[in-house]
C-alpha positions as CSV (number, residue, x, y, z in Angstrom):
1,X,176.1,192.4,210.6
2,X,178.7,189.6,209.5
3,X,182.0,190.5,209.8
4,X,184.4,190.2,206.6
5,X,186.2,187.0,208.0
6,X,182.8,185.2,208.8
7,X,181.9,185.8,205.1
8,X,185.2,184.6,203.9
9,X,184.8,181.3,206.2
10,X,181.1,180.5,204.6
11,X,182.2,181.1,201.2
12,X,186.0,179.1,201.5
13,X,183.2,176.2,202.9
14,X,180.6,176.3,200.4
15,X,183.5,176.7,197.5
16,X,185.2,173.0,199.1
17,X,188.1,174.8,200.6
18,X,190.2,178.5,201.0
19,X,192.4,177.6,197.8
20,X,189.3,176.8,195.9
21,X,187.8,180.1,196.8
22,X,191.0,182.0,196.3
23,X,191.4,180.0,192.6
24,X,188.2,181.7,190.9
25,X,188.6,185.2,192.8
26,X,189.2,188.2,190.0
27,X,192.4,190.0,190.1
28,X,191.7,193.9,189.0
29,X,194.5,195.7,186.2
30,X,196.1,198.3,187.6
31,X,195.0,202.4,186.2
32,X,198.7,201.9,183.9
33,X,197.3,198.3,182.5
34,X,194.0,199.7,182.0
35,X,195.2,202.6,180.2
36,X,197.3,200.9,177.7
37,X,194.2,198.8,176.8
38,X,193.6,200.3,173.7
39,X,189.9,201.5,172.9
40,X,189.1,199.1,169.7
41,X,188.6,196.1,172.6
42,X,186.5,198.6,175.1
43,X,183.8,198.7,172.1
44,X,184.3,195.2,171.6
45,X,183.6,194.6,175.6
46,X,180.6,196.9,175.6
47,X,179.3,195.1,172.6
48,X,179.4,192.1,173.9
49,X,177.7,192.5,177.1
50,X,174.8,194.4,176.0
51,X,174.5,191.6,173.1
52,X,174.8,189.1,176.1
53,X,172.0,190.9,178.3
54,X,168.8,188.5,178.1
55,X,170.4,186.5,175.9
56,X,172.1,183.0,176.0
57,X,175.5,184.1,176.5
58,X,177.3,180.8,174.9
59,X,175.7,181.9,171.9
60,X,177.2,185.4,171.9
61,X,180.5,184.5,172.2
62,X,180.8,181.7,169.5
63,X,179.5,184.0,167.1
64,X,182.1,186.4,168.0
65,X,184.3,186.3,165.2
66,X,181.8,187.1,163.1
67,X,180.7,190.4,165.2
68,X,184.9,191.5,165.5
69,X,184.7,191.1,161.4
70,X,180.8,193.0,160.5
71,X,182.3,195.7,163.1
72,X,185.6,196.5,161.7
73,X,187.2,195.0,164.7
74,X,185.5,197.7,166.6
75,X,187.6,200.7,166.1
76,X,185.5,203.2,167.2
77,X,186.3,206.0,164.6
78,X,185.0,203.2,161.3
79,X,181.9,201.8,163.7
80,X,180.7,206.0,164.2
81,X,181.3,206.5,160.5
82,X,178.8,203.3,159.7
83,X,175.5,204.9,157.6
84,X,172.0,204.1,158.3
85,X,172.0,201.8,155.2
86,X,175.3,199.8,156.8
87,X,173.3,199.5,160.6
88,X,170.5,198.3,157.9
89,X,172.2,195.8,156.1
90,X,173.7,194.5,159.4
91,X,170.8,193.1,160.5
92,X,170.5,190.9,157.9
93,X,173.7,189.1,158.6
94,X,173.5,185.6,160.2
95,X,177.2,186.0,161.4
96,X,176.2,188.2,164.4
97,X,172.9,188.5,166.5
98,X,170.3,190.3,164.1
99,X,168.9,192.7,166.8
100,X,168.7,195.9,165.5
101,X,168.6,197.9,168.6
102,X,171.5,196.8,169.9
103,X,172.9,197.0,166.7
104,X,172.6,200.5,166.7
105,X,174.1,200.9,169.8
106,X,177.0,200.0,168.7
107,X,177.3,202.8,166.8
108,X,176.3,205.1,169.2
109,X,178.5,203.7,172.2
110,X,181.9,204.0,169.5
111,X,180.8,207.8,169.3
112,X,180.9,207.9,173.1
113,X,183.9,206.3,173.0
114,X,185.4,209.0,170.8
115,X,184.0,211.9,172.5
116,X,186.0,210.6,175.7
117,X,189.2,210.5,173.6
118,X,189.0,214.1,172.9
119,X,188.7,214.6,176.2
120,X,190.9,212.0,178.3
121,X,192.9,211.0,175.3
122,X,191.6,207.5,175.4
123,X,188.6,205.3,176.8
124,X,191.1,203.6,178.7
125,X,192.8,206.8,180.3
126,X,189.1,207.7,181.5
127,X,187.8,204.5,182.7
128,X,191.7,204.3,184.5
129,X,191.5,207.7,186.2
130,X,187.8,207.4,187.4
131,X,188.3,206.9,191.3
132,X,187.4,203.5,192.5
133,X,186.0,205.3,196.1
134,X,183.1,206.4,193.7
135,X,182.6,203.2,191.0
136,X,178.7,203.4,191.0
137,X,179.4,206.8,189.5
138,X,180.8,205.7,186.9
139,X,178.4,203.1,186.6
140,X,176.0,206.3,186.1
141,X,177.9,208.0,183.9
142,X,178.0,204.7,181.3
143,X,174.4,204.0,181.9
144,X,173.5,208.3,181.0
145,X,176.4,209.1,178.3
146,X,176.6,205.2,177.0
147,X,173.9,203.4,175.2
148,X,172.1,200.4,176.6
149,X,175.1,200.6,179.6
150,X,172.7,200.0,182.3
151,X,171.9,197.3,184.6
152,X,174.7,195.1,184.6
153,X,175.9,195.5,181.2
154,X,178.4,198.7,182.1
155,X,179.7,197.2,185.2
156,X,179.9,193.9,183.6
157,X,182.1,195.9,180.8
158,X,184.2,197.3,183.3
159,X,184.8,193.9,185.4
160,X,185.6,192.1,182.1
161,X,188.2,195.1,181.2
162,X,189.8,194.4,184.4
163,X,188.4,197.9,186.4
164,X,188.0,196.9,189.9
165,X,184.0,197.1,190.7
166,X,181.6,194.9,192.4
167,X,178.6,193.4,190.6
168,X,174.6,193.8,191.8
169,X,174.0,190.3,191.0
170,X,171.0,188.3,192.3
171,X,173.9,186.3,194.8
172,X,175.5,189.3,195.8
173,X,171.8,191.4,196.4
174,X,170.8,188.1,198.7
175,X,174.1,188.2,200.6
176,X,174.2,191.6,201.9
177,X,170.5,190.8,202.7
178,X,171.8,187.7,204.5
179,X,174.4,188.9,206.1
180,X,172.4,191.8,207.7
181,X,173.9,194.7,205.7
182,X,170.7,195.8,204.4
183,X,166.6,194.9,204.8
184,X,166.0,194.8,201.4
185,X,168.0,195.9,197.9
186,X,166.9,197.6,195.1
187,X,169.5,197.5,192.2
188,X,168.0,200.3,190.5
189,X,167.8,203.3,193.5
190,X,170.3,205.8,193.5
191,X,170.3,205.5,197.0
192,X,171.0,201.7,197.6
193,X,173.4,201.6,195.3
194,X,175.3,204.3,197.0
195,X,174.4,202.6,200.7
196,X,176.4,198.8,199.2
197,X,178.9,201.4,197.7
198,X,179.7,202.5,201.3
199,X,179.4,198.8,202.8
200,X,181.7,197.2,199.8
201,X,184.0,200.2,201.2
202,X,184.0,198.9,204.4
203,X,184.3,196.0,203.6
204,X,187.7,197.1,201.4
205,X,188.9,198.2,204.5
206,X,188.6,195.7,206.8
207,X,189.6,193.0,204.6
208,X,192.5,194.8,202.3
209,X,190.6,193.2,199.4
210,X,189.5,194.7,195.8
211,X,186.0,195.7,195.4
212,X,186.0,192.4,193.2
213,X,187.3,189.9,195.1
214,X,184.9,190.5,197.8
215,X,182.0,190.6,195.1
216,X,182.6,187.2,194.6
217,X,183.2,186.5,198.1
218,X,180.0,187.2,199.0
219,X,178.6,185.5,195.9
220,X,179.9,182.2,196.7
221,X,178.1,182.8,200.5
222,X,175.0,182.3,198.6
């Protein structure tokens, strides 16, 4: 198994240099930053990255505007309210992506959203207080209680928001392979997810790095 500083070393090398690396590391908000984020721009996040799943992303975000507007600028209490005949009519706009799936779960994720206000007082008090020691949990919860929140659409939600969590991407899967952390990976299994959980924890430790940062870390060993 490679230890944290040997993965630090390959990565500062294949990035050009340590201030290279250290320039295009992710810094996490703190629970009080994520809290005062208000709710309106966690829709908006969730929106956009299960628009961007197996899509061109540079085409999501330069139609952006044009979703903020067709969704109320994602206040979750107008998007819950929108009828059948609204979700309808939606598709049919060229302003946004015309999928009506994920059109719908829009909808569905700003009821979500609202059901955790009543019982955190906000999306962002929720997604604050959930502990960091267990982030694949919430990763869980999005992916059961949210809609279209799996894979890594909810944990892409939550890194854009600013939530400390690593990310299952292909580089990341090949580097704990490569670095002898695991034989193989599965992103979907309960149980390897928990088993990097425990590693990335490790890792945390030894290094006094965000779950984050040494996501990318081990990206950029790849």
């Amino acid at each position: 198994m490679t230890s944290f500083q040997s993965i630090y070393d390959i990565a500062a090398k294949n990035r050009g240099s340590v201030e290279l690396l250290e320039s295009i590391l992710p810094t996490p908000k703190t629970p009080k930053a994520l809290a005062e984020l208000t709710d309106d721009r966690y829709l908006s996040m969730m929106t956009r990255c299960v628009f961007r799943a197996g899509f061109v992303w540079r085409v999501i975000d330069n139609k952006w505007p044009g979703f903020e507007s067709a969704f109320a600028n994602f206040n979750p209490m107008a998007v819950a309210h929108f009828s059948d005949e609204r979700l309808e009519e939606l598709a049919q706009d060229k302003s946004i992506v015309r999928n009506f799936t994920k059109i719908v779960s829009v909808r569905n994720n700003a009821v979500y959203v609202l059901d955790k206000q009543r019982s955190h007082g906000s999306f962002g008090a929720f997604i604050a207080d959930w502990p960091i020691s267990n982030i694949t949990g919430l990763w869980l919860e999005l992916k059961k209680n949210g809609c279209r929140l799996g894979g890594n659409s909810g944990p892409m939600m939550l890194r854009s928001m600013g939530k400390d969590t690593f990310l299952m991407t292909k580089d990341v899967c090949a580097a704990l392979v490569n670095h002898g952390f695991m034989v193989k990976i599965s992103p979907t299994s309960q149980r390897d997810l928990k088993q990097v959980e425990a590693i990335f924890e490790s890792l945390r430790e030894q290094s006094g790095r965000s779950l984050c940062e040494i996501s990318r870390i081990l990206a950029c060993t790849v």
